[in-house]
C-alpha positions as CSV (number, residue, x, y, z in Angstrom):
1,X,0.0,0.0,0.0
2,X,1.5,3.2,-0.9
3,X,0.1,6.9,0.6
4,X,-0.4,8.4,-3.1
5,X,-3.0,5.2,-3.3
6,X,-5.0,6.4,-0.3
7,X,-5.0,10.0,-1.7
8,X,-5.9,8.7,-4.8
9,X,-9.0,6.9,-3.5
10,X,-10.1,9.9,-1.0
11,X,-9.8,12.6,-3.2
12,X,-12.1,10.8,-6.2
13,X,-14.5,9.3,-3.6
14,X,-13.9,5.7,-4.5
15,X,-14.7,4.6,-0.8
16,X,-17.9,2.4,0.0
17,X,-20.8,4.8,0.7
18,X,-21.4,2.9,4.4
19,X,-18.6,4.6,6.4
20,X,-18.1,4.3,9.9
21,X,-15.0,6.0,12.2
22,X,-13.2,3.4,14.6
23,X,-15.7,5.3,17.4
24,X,-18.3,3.4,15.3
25,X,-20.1,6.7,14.2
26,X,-21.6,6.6,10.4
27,X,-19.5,8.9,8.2
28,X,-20.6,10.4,4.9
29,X,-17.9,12.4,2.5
30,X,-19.9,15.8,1.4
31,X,-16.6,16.8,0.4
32,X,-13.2,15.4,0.4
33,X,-11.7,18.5,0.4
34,X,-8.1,20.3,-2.1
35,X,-4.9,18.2,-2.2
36,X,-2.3,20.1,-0.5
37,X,0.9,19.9,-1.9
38,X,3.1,22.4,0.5
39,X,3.7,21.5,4.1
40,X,1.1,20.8,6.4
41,X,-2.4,18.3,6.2
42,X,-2.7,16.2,3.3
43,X,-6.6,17.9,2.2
44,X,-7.6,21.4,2.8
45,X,-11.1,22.7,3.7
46,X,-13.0,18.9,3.5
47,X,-16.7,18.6,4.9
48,X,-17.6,15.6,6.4
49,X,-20.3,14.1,8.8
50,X,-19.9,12.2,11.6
51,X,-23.1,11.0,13.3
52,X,-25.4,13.9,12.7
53,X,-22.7,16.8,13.5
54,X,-20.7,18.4,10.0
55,X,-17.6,19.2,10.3
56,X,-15.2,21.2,7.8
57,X,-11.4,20.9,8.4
58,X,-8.3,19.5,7.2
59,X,-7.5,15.7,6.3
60,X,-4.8,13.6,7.3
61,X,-3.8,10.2,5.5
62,X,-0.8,8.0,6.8
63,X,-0.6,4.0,5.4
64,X,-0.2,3.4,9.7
65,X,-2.3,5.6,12.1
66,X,1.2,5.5,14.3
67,X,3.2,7.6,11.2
68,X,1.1,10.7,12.6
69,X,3.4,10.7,15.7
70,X,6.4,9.6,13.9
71,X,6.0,12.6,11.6
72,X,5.6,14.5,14.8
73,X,2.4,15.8,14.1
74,X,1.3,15.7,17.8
75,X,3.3,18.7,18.2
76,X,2.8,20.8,15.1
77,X,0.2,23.5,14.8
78,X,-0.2,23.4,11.3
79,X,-2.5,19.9,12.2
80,X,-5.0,21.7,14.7
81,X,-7.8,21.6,12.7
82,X,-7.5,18.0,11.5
83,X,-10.9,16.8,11.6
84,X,-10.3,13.4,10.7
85,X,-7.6,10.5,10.5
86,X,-7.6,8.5,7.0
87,X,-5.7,5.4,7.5
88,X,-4.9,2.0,6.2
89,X,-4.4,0.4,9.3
90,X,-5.3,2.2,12.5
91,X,-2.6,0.2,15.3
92,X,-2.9,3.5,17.6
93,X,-5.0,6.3,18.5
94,X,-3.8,9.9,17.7
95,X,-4.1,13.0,19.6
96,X,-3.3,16.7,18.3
97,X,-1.4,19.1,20.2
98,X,-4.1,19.7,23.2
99,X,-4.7,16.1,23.3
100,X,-7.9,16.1,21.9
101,X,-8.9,12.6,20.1
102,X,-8.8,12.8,16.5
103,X,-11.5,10.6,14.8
104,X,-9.9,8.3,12.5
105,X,-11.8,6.1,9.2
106,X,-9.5,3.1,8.9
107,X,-10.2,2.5,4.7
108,X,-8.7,-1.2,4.6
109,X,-11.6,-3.2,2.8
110,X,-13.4,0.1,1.8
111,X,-12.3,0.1,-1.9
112,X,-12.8,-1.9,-4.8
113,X,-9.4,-4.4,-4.9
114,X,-9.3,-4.2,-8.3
115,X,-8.5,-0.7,-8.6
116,X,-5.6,-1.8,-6.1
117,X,-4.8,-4.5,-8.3
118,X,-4.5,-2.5,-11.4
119,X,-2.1,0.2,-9.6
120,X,0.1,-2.3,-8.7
121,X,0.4,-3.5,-12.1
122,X,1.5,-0.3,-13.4
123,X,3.8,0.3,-10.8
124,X,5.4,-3.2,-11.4
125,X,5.0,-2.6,-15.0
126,X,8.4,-2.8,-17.0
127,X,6.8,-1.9,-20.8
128,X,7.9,1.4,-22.1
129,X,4.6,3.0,-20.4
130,X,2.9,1.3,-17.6
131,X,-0.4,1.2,-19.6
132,X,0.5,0.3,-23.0
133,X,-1.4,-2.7,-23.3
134,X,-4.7,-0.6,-21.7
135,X,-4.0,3.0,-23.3
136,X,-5.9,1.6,-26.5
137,X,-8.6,1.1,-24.7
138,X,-9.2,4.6,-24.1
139,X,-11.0,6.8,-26.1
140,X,-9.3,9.6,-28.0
141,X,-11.6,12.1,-26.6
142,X,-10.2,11.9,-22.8
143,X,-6.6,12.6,-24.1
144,X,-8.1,15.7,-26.1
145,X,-9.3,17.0,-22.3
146,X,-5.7,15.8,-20.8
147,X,-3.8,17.6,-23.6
148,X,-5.0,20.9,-23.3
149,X,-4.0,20.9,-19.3
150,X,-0.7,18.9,-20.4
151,X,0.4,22.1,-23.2
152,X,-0.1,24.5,-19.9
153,X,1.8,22.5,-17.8
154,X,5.0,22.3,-19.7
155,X,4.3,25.9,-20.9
156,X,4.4,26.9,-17.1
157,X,7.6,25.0,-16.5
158,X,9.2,26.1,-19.6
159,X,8.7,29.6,-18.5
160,X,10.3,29.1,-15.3
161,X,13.8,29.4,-16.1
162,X,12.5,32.6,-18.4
163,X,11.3,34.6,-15.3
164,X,14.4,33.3,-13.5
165,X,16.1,35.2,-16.3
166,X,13.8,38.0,-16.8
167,X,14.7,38.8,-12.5
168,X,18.4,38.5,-12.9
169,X,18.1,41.2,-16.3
170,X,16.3,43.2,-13.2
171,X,12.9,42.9,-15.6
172,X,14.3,44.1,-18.9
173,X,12.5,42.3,-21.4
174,X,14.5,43.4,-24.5
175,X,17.3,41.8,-22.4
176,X,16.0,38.7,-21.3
177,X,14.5,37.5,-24.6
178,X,18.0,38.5,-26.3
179,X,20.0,35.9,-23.7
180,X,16.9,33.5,-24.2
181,X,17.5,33.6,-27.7
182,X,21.4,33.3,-27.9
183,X,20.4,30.4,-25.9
184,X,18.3,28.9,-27.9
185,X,20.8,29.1,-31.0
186,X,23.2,27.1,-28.7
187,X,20.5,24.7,-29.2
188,X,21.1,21.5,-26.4
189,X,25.1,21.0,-27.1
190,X,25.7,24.4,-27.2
191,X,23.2,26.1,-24.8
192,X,25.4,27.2,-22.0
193,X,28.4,28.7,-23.9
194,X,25.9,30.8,-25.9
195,X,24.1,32.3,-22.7
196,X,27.5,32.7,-21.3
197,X,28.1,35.1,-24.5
198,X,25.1,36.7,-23.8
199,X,25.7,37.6,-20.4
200,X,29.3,39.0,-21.4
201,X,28.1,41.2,-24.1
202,X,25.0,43.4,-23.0
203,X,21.9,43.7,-25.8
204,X,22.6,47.8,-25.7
205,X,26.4,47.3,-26.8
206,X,24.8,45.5,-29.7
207,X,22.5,47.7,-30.6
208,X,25.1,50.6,-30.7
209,X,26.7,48.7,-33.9
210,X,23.2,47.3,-35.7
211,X,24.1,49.1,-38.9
212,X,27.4,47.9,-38.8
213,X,27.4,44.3,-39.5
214,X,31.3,44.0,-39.5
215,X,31.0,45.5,-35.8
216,X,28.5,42.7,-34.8
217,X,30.6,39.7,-36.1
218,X,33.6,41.2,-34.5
219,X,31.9,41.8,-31.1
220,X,30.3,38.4,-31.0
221,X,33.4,36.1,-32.4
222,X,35.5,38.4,-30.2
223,X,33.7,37.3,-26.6
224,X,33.3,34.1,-27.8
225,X,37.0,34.3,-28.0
226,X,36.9,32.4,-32.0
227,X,39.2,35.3,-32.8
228,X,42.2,34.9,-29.8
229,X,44.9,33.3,-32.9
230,X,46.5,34.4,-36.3
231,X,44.6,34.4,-39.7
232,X,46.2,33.9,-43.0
233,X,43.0,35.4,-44.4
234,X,41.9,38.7,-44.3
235,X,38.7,38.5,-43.1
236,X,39.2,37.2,-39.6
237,X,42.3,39.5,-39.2
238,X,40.0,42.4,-39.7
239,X,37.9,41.1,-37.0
240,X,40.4,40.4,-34.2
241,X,41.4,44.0,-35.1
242,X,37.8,45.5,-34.9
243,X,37.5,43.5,-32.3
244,X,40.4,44.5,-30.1
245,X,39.5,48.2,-30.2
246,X,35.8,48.0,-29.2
247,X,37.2,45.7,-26.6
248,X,39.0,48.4,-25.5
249,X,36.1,50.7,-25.7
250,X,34.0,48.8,-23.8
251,X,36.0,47.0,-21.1
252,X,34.9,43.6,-22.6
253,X,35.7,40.1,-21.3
254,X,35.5,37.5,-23.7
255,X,33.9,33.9,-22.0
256,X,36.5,30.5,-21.8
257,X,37.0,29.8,-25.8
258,X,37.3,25.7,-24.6
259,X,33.6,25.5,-23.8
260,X,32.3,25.4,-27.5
261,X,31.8,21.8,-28.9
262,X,32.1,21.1,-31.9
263,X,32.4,17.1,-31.9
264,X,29.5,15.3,-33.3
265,X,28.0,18.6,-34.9
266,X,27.2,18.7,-38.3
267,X,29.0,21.8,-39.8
268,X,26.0,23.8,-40.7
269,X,25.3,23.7,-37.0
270,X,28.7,24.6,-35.4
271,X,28.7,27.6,-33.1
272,X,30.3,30.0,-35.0
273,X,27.9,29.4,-37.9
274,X,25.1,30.3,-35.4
275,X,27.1,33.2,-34.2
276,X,27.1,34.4,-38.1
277,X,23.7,33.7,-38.7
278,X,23.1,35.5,-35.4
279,X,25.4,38.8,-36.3
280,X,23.0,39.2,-39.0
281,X,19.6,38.4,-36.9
282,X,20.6,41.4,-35.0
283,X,21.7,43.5,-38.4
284,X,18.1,43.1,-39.8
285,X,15.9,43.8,-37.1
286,X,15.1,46.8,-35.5
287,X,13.8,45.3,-32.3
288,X,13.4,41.2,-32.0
289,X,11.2,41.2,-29.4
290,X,9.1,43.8,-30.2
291,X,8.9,42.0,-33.5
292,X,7.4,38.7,-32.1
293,X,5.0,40.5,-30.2
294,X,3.6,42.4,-33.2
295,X,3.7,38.8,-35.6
296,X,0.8,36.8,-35.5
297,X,1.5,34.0,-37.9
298,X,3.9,31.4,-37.5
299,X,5.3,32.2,-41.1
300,X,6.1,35.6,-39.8
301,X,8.2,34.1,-37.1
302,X,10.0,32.0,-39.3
303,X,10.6,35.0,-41.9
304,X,12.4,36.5,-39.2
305,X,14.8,33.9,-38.4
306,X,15.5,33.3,-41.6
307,X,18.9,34.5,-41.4
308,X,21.9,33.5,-43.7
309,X,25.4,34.3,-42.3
310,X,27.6,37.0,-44.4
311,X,29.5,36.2,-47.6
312,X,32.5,34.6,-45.5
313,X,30.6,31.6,-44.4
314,X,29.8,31.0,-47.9
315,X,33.0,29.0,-48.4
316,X,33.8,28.2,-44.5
317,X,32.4,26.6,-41.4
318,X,35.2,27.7,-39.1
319,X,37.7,30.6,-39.4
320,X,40.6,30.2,-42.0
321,X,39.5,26.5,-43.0
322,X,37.8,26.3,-46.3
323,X,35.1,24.4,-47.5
324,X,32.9,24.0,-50.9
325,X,30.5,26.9,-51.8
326,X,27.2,27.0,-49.8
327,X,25.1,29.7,-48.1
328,X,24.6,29.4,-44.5
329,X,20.8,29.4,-44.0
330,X,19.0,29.2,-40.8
331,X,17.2,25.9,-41.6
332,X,13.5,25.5,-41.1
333,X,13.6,22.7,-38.5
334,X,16.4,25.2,-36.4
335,X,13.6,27.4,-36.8
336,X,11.2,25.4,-35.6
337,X,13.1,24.6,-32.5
338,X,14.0,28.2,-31.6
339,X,9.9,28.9,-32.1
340,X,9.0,25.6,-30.0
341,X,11.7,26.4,-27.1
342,X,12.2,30.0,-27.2
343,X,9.3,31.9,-28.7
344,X,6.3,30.6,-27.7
345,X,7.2,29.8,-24.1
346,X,8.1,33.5,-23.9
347,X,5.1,34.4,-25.3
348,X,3.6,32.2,-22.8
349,X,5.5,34.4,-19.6
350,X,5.1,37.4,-21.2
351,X,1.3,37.0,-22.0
352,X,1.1,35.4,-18.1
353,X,3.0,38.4,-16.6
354,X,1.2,41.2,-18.4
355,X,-2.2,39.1,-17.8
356,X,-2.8,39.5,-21.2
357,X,-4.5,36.1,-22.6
358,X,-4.2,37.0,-25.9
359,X,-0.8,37.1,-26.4
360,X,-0.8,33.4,-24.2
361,X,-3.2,32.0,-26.7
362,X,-1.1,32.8,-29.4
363,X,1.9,31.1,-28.7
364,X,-0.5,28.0,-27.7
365,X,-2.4,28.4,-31.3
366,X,1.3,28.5,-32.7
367,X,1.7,25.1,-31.3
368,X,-1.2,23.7,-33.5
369,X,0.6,25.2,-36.9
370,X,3.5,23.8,-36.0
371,X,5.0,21.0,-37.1
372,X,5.3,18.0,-34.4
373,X,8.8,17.1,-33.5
374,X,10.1,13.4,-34.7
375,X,11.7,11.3,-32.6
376,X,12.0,7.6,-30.9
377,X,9.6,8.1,-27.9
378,X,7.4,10.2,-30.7
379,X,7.1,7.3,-33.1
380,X,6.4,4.8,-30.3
381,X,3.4,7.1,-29.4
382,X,2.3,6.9,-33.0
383,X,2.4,3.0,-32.7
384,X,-0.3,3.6,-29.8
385,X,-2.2,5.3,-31.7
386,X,-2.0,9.1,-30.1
387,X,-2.2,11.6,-32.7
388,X,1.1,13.3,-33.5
389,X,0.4,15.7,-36.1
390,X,1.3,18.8,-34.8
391,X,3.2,20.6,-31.9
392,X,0.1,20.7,-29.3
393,X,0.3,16.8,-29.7
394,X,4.0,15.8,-29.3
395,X,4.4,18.3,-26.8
396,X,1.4,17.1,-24.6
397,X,3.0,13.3,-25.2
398,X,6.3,14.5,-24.3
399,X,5.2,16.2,-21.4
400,X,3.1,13.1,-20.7
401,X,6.0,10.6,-20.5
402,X,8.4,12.5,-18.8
403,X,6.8,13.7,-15.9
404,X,4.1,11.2,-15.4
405,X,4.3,8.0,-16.9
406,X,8.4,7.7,-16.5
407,X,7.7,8.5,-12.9
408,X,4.6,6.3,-12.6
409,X,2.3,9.0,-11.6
410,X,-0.8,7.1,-12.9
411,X,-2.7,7.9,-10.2
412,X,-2.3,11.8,-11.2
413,X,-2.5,11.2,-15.0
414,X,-6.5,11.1,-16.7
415,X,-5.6,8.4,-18.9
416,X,-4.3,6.3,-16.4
417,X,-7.1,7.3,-14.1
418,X,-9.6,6.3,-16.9
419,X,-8.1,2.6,-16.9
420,X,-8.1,2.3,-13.1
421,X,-11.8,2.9,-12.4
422,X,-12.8,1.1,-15.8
């Protein structure tokens, strides 16, 4: 028996209707109360009757009526106003902190086993998901109502490392979405050196030199320290000069050049492509985040991003090494990533912080015109028969699978719940 089972069975009223405390007074559930998940009792503001008196209060729930002492509840205030004792076995009476009796409902033999039974299947369940010979069985419509809540979720935890962000830039938002998005173009092997860069050369300093793309390249290879050697070629030589004097002017310190990676990248994604494509991002555009609050199209996003490095990268990945002619285009899929992890979550915070829904909605309703990511978890959902077609989908299922079904929270997932009570 587990605590998150009793919860489980409390909080959705799957006790027997003929409920009697260990006093041997009838009890009726009028309501089981709000899960509480901070300190203190397990269910706020519950109504119950005992006899013929009602009570409202809090709810405790321990697997052993004994763990309410050996959590020390006895002397903590915050259990006062426990009107009742949920446990699975009750081997000792409780008092609270004036020594007052607390009824207790001992639930052993109150349930249906084979809800019981089918929890401990999924929690003994090795397959990929715990329910992946059930989740068929559902229909579609109940992971429609699960995916909506699912999108806000991971929208709401996406967006707290943005407010983290948007705190520490002391709530500049031209600031914060410019070292959001130099993270983003760092991409997942690359994220950290690229805030890093961000943090070392402010968004004003940038802007100063917008009509000078030159200036930008030199200011951004310079702090990434790409330009701390000798050149052969021209180009680069120009930089580390250009670069050594605004340096100067600015009191710059270029981040740790070893933190870039480069191994296993495909050349069109190494960093100082990105920083290129990047140089002219910031050449084009008079104010990016301005921009993405005025676009209301996901084509207007990826217009924007559709930057193509300078006429150097044409013939190079890296400085002073040469390679066969090809522009260097932002592709659509790195587009598509930098709108999925950077763009709409910050529309999300922004939107949430403002308490303005519209702009919320539209970074959701860019989720639906968005293409869904492909990957191995992705396909196996396909094989299950969840709909994958579009970013709302494979971001529910991801969400889905990493933080409740890889963590066995069945109890706390619809689907799962669905199964149970079937």
């Amino acid at each position: 028996m587990t605590e998150q089972f009793l919860h489980y069975i409390w909080q959705f009223r799957l006790l027997k209707t003929d409920l009697q405390t260990e006093g041997g007074e009838s009890l009726t559930v009028l309501h089981p109360g709000f899960p509480n998940h901070d300190g203190g009792p397990d269910f706020f503001n519950s109504r119950i009757r005992i006899g013929n008196t009602i009570w409202a209060g809090n709810v405790e729930i321990h697997i052993n009526a004994s763990d309410w002492f050996r959590h020390k509840h006895h002397k903590d205030k915050a259990y006062d106003n426990v009107i009742l004792h949920v446990v699975f076995a009750n081997d000792l009476q409780v008092f609270d902190r004036n020594q007052k009796q607390i009824p207790t409902l001992t639930v052993k033999g109150c349930f249906a086993e084979t809800i019981y039974e089918r929890y401990k299947g999924f929690l003994n369940n090795r397959s990929w998901i715990p329910c992946e010979q059930l989740i068929k069985t559902i229909p579609d419509i109940h992971f429609d109502q699960w995916s909506s809540a699912l999108i806000i979720e991971r929208l709401e935890q996406k967006t707290v490392q943005i407010q983290k962000s948007w705190e520490a830039c002391k709530q500049d938002w031209d600031e914060t979405f410019y070292q959001n998005l130099l993270k983003a173009f760092g991409f997942k092997i690359n994220a950290h050196p690229f805030e890093l860069l961000a943090k070392s050369l402010p968004l004003k300093i940038l802007l100063k030199h917008r009509d000078n793309l030159f200036q930008l390249e030199a200011l951004l290879f310079g702090q990434a320290r790409m330009l701390d050697r000798s050149f052969s070629e021209e180009y680069p030589e120009r930089l580390k000069e250009e670069y050594q004097f605004l340096q100067g002017k600015y009191s710059l310190r270029p981040i740790e050049g070893g933190l870039w990676k480069f191994l296993r990248l495909r050349p069109s994604n190494f960093p100082s492509i990105r920083i290129a494509q990047l140089a002219v991002l910031f050449a084009s555009t008079d104010n990016l985040f301005s921009s993405i609050l005025e676009f209301n199209t996901l084509s207007r996003i990826q217009e924007l991003f559709s930057a193509t490095a300078s006429g150097y990268w044409n013939t190079h990945f890296l400085f002073g090494r040469t390679s066969s002619l090809r522009p260097k285009l932002l592709g659509a899929y790195s587009i598509r990533l930098i709108a999925l992890n950077l763009v709409i979550p910050f529309l999300f915070f922004y939107g949430m912080e403002k308490g303005i829904t519209d702009v919320k909605e539209k970074g959701i309703t860019m989720l639906e015109h968005l293409p869904g990511e492909i990957n191995a978890d992705l396909n196996h959902w396909k094989r299950l028969g969840m709909p994958v077609m579009n970013a709302l989908n494979t971001q529910a299922l991801i969400q889905l699978k990493t933080n409740y079904c890889d963590n066995k929270r069945c109890l706390e997932c619809r689907i799962g719940n669905k199964i149970l009570i079937n």
